[in-house]
C-alpha positions in Angstrom: 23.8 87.0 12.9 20.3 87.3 10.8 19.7 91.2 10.0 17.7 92.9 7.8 17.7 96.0 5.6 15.2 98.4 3.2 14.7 97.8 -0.6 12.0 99.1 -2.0 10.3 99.7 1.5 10.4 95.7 1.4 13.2 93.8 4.3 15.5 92.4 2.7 17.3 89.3 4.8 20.6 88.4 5.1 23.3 86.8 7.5 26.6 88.5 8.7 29.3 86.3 10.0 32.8 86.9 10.4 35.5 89.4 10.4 37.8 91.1 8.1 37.7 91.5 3.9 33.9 90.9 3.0 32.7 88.3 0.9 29.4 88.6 -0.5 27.5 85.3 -1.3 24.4 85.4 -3.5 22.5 82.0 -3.8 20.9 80.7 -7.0 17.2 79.8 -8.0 15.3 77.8 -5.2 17.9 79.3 -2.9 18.8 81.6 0.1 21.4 82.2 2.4 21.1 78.7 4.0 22.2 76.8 1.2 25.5 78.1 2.0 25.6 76.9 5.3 29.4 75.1 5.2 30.7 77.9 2.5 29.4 80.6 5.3 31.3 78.5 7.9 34.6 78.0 6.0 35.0 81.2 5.0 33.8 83.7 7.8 37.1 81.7 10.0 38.9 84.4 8.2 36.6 87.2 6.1 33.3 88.8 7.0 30.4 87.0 5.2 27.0 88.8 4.0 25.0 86.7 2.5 21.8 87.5 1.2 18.4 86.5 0.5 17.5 87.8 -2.7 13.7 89.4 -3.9 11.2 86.0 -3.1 14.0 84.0 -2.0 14.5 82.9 1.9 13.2 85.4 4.3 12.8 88.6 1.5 10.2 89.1 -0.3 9.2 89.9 -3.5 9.1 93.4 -4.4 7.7 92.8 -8.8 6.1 90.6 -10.9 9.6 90.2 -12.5 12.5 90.2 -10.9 15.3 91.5 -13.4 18.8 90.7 -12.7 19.2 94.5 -12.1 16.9 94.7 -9.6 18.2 92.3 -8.1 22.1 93.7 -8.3 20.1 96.6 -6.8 18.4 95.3 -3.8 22.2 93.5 -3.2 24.3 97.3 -3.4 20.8 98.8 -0.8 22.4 95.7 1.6 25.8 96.7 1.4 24.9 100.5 1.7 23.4 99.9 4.8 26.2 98.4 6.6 28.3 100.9 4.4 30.9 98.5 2.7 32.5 99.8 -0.3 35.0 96.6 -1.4 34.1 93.3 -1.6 34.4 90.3 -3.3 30.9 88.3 -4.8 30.4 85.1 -5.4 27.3 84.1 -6.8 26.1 80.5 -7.5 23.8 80.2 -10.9 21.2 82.8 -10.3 23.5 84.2 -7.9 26.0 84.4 -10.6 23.7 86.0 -13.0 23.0 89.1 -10.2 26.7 89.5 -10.0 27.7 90.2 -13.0 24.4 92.8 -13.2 26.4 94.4 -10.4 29.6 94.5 -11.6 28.2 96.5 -14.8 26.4 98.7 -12.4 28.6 99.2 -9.8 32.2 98.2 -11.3 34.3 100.2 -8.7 33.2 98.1 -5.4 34.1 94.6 -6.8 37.8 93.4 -5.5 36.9 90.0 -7.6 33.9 87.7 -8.9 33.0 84.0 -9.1 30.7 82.9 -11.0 30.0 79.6 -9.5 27.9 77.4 -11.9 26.8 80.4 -13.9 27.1 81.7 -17.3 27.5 85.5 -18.7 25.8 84.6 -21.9 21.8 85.1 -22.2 19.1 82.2 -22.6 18.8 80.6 -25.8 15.8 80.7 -27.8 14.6 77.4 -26.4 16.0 78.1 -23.1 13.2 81.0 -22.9 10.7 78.7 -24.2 11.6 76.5 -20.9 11.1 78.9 -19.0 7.8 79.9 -19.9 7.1 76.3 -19.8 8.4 76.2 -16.1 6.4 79.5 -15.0 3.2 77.0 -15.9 4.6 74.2 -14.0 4.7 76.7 -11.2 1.2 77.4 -11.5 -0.2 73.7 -12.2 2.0 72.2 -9.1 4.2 74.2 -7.3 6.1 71.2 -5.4 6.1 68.8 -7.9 8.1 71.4 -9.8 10.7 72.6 -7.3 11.2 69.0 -6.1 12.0 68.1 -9.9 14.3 71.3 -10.4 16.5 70.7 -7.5 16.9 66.6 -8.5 18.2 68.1 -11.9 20.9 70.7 -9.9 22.7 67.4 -8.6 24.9 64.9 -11.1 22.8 61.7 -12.0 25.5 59.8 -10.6 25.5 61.7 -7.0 21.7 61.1 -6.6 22.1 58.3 -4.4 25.5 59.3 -2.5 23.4 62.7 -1.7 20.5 62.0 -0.3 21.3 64.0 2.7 22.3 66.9 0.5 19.3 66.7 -2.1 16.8 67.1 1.5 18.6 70.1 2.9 18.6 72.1 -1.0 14.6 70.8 -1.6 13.8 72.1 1.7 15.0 75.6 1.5 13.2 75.1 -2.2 9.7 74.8 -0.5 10.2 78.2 1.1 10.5 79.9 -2.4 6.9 81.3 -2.5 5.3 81.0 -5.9 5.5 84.3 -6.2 9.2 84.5 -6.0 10.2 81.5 -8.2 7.6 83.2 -11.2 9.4 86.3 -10.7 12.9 84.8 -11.1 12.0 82.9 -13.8 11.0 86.3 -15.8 13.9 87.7 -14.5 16.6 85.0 -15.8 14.5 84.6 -19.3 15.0 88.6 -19.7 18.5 89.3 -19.0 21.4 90.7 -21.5 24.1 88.4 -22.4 27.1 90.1 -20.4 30.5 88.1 -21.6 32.0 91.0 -22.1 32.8 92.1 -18.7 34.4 88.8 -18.5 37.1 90.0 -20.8 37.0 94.2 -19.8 37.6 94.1 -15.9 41.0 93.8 -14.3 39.5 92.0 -10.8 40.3 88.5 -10.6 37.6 86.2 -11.9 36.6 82.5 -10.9 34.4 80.5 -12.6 33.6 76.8 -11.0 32.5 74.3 -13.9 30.6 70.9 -13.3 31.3 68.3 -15.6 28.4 66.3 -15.3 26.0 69.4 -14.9 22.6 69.0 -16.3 21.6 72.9 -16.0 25.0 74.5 -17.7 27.0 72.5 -20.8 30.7 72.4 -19.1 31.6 73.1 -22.6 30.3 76.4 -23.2 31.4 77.2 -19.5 35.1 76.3 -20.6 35.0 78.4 -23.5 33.7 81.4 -21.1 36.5 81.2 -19.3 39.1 82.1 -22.3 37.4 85.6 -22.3 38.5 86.5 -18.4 41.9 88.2 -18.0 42.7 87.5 -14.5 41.2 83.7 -14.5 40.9 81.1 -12.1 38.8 77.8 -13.1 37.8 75.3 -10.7 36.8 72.3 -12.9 34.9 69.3 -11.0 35.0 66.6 -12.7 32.4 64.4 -10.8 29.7 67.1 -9.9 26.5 69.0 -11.2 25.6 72.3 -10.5 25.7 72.7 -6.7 29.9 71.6 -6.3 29.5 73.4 -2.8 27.1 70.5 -1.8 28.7 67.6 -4.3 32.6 68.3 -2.8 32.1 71.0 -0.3 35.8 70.6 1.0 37.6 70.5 -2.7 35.1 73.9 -3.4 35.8 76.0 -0.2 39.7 75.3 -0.6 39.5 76.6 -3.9 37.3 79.5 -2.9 40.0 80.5 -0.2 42.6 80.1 -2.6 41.0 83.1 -5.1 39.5 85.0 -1.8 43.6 85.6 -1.5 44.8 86.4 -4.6 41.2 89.2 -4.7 43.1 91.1 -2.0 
């Protein structure tokens, strides 16, 4: 069911499916709670699913000119304080990632476990900023040229033409990021603090699900990430990008129930 809450007297949209332990799912750049149409289906079989449209993603709108990772964290806890849920379990894909672990610095004592699902605690690079100054003016000059681009790059070169099916359903969601939305991301993601060190300070299991072939995140630096986290799991795909959930849907959402069990 499609409800809505209050963050800063903007509605904030989100789906609730399901029964039981929560799982909170937070989409990535170009994203919203759509994209995790077969994760939401899997999964709410057995746990109650919130997933949420984040500030200028999906249905919610924007509520800055940048959109800081701790805003966003912050919009996420006004969702669960409305439907009054104290202990879940969030998984957030890239972006989505990114918001999570904002939240878990924030509001360590409601997280029962984390995945970070192509996602990275360390901050941008140098150059990585410069890119994304470079893609806030690619924004401006030609909004759909750009998001078309950016979502072609989220899939492994080798999937392109396996997934064409797959590549339509993430670009269309894309085109209903307002321009507005993906600018405010962008400043968001070039701004935040590195944040490794929860990785190796929290005593919730962690999951971190690596693409080998991902264009957006070096599997390398993902790897070595993952020798930080004290209660680990690693889902390593060797033939997909940076949307796993889309490139081997089945191999992901087994994996994801697996770690869902060992959280509680």
């Amino acid at each position: 069911m499609i409800k809505t809450a209050k963050y800063k007297n903007e509605q904030v949209t989100f789906l609730d499916k399901g029964k039981g332990k929560v799982v909170v799912l937070l989409h990535g750049f170009l994203g919203s709670h759509k994209i995790w149409e077969q994760t939401i289906n899997d999964l709410s079989r057995s746990y109650r699913v919130i997933a949420i449209d984040l500030p200028g993603h999906g249905e919610t709108e924007c509520v800055g000119y940048a959109h800081s990772m701790e805003l966003m964290a912050k919009c996420v806890k006004s969702v669960m304080d409305f439907l009054r849920l104290k202990k879940y379990v969030i998984i957030g894909h890239s972006m989505g990632g990114y918001v999570g672990l904002a939240f878990a610095d924030l509001y360590p004592d409601h997280l029962k476990g984390l995945c970070l699902y192509h996602s990275t605690a360390y901050a941008d690079s140098d150059e990585k900023k410069k890119d994304r100054l470079r893609a806030i003016n690619a924004v401006k000059a030609n909004r759909g040229i750009y998001t078309k681009a950016t979502i072609k790059n989220l899939f492994a070169t080798k999937n392109l033409k396996y997934l064409k099916d797959e590549i339509a359903f993430a670009t269309s969601i894309a085109k209903e990021t307002g321009k507005k939305g993906i600018i405010a991301a962008l400043h968001g993601m070039r701004d935040r603090p590195r944040r490794d060190i929860i990785l190796g300070l929290v005593e919730y299991p962690i999951m971190m699900v690596i693409g080998e072939r991902d264009n957006v995140l070096p599997y390398e630096q993902l790897l070595e990430q993952s020798q930080y986290i004290k209660n680990k799991t690693v889902l390593y795909l060797e033939h997909d990008g940076h949307l796993g959930f889309l490139e081997s849907p089945k191999e992901s959402n087994k994996a994801l129930r697996k770690f869902l069990r060992k959280c509680f």
